[in-house]
N, C-alpha and C positions, 0 to 999 in steps of 0.2 A: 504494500500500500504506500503509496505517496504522499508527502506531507506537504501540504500548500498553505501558504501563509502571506493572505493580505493585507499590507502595509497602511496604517490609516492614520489621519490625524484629526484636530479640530475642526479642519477646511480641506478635507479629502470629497469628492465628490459620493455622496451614498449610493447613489442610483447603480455608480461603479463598481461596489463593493458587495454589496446585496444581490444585484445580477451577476458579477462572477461569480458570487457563493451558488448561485440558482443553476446555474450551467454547469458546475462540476458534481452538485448534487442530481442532476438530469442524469449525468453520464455514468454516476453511480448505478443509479434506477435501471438505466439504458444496459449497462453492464450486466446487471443479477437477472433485468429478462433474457440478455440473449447466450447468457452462461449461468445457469442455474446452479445454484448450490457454492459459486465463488464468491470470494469477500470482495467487500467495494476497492473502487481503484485507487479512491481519496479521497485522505481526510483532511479539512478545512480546516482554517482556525484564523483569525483576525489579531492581530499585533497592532496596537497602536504607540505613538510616538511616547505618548504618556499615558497611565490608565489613568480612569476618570468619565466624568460623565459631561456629553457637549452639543448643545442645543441648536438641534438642526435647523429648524423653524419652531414658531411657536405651535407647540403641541407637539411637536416631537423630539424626543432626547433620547440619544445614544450615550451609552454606557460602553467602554471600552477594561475590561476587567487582565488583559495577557497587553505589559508593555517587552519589550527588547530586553530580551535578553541575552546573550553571549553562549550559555550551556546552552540552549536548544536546537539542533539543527534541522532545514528544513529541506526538499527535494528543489520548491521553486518558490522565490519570493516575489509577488505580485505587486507590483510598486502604483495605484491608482493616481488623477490625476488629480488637482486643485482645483476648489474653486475661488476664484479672486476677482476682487472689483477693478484694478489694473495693473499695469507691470510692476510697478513698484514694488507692492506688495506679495507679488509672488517671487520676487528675486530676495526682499528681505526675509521670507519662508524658508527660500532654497537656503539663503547663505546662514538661516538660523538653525538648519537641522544637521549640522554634525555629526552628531551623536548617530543619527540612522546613518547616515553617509557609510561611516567605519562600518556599524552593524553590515552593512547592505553588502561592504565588501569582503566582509570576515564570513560570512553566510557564502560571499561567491569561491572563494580560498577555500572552502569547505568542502567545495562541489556541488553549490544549489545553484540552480537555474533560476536569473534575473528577467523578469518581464515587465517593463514602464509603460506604458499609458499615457499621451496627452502630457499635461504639463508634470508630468512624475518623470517624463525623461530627464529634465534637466538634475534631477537629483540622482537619475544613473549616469550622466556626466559628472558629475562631482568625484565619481570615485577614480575617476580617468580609466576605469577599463574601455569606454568607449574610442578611447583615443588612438589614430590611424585606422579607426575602423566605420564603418557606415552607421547610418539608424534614421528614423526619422522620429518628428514630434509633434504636435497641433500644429498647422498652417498659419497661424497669426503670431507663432512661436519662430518662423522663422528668421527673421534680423536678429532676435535676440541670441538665438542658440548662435547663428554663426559667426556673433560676435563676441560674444561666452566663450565656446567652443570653438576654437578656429581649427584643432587639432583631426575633428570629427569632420566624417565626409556629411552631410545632410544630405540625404532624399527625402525632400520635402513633399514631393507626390506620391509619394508609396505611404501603403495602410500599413505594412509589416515588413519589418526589417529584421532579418536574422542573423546573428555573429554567433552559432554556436549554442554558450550557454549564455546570451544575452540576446534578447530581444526587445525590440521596440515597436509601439503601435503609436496612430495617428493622434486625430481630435479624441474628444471623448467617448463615444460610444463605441471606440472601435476594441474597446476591453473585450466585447463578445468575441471581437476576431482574436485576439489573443491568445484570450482563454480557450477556445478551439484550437490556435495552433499548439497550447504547451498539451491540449487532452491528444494531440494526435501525436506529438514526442513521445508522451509516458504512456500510449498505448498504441491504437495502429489509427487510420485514416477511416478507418467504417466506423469507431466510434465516434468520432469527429463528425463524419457526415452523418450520421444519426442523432444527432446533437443539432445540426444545423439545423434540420427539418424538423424536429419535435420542436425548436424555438425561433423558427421563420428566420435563420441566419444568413445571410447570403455568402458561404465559407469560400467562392470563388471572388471575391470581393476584394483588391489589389490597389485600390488607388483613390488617395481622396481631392485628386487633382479636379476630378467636373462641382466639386462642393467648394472649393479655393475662391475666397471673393479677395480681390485686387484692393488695399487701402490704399484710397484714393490722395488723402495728403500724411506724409510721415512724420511724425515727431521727430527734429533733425536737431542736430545740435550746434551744425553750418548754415549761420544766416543766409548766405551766398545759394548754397545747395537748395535753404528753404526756399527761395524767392523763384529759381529756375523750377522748382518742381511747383509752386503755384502759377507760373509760368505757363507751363506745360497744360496743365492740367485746366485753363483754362481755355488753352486753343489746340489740342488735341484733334479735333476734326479735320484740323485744315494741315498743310505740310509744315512740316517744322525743319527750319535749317539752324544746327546744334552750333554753327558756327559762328551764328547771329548773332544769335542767344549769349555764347559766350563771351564777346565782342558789347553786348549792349550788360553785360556783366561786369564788365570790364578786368577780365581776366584773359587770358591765352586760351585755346582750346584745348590742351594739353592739358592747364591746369585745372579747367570747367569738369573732363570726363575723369580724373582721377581725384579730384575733389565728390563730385556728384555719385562716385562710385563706393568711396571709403564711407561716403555719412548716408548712403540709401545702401549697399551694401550692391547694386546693383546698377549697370550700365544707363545713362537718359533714354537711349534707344530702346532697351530692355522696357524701364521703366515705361514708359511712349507706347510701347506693345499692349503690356500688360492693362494700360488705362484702358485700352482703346478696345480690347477684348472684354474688358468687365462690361463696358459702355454696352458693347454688343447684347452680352449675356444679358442686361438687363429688359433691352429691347424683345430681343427672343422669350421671353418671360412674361411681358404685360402687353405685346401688341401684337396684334396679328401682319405684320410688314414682313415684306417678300425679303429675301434673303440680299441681295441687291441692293436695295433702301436701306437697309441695318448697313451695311457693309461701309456705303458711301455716305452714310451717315456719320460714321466714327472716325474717318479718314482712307478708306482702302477705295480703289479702283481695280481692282485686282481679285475675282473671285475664287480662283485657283490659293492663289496666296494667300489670300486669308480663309480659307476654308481649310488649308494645311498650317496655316499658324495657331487658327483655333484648335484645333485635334490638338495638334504636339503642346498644348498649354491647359487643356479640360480632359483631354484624353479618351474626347467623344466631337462626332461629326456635328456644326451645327441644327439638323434636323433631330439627329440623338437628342442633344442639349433640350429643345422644346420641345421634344417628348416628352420627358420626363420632367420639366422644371416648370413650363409655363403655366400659367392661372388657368387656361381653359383644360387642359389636361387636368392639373389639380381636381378643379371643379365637377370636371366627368367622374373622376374615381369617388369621389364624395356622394356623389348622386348613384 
């Protein structure tokens, strides 16, 4: 039997913590029907940073009774993600919890399997085993992790990243995927998809790039950088020449694209894409206009190109995309 043990604190997400409990409990259940007479595959147990009791909302309080301990070892520790009102506060979290940090990597030294979640990755950075190696983490996580973490590759589009015995998943809800990949490690792949389908999982589910929305202005800490990306962002439709721009900046264009690149973390042109594809998306979502009129509405003339610029950024065809995202689509499945 395997020992699982989900990492929690005052401002861990519950939703996270209670459906992973519910999915390895499934696959218990899943287990005893389809081998009678065998013991469960795993046993759960909940670690919090401190025990103690922490009020979730009003009306509801959690009690956390097992905190870290050092003697107990576990098979995989489940590292859930945060919830926080803004970065701040999740960076004073990270840099406040320590004490798990060592736990997190004394439990991996041991030979447990690390699984992070959403904003609980950056606490599996903290212990540097991710370092020279891949992972991803929530999309709105990405400037921060890559400026945190410069050592780590980010695949920011990817739901699950695997190193072994560390793993990482995306935003938050992608715990299901998770907790489906470590039930298919510690046992075989038909559990897993048995799991899926008893809790409407989508276990082929790889990428949370078509859910990626584009922040439109970035908290910069380059006056210069800030004033070209409001710039930008307000004439995005029409063509933009970056040389102008840097020139009515009154800087060299040299110093415009390696300034604009160090404080957004990414290229103007990058940057120019990415607006101009959110713009899209949103179009695709609340109006019924031809693919053509979005297109040259955002700045492209070009529908080849921007039909393969959209893919390689959502990781779905613009007709995909308002399949699945737009209000009238919504609307039908509602009815």
């Amino acid at each position: 039997m395997k020992k699982i043990a989900f990492v929690a604190s005052d401002s861990s997400s519950i939703s996270g913590i209670t459906g992973g409990l519910e999915i390895f409990k499934v696959a218990n259940l899943l287990n005893r029907i389809q081998n009678p007479g065998k013991p469960n595959r795993f046993e759960c147990s909940v670690i919090a940073f401190a025990k103690g009791s922490f009020t979730i909302s009003p009306g509801l309080v959690c009690e956390f009774s097992k905190g870290l301990s050092m003697e107990e070892r576990y098979d995989a520790i489940i590292l859930i993600g945060f919830i926080y009102k803004d970065i701040s506060q999740l960076i004073k979290k990270i840099d406040s919890s320590k004490e798990a940090v060592s736990w997190i990597l004394k439990q991996y030294l041991a030979g447990a399997l690390i699984g992070a979640n959403c904003s609980a990755t950056l606490l599996l950075a903290e212990t540097g085993l991710l370092d020279r190696k891949s992972a991803t983490t929530s999309w709105w996580l990405n400037a921060l992790f890559k400026k945190r973490y410069p050592k780590i590759k980010l695949e920011i589009d990817s739901l699950i990243v695997e190193n072994e015995r560390l793993i990482c998943s995306g935003a938050l809800t992608s715990y299901l995927n998770l907790a489906l990949c470590i039930i298919e490690k510690f046992t075989d792949k038909s559990l897993a998809l048995s799991c899926s389908k008893m809790m409407l999982i989508d276990i082929n589910k790889n990428s949370q790039a078509p859910y990626i929305m584009q922040q439109r202005l970035l908290d910069l800490s380059d006056d210069m950088v800030t004033k070209a990306q409001h710039w930008i962002y307000s004439n995005f439709q029409n063509k933009i020449d970056f040389q102008m721009l840097s020139n009515h900046l009154a800087v060299s264009y040299r110093t415009f694209i390696r300034r604009f690149k160090i404080a957004a973390g990414e290229t103007p042109s990058r940057y120019l894409q990415k607006l101009r594809i959110e713009a899209s998306k949103d179009l695709l979502e609340t109006t019924n206009l031809n693919l053509e009129t979005i297109m040259e509405s955002v700045g492209y003339s070009d529908t080849s190109s921007f039909s393969l610029l959209f893919k390689r950024l959502t990781h779905l065809t613009p007709k995909e995309y308002r399949n699945r995202f737009s209000m009238d689509q919504l609307i039908k499945r509602e009815n």
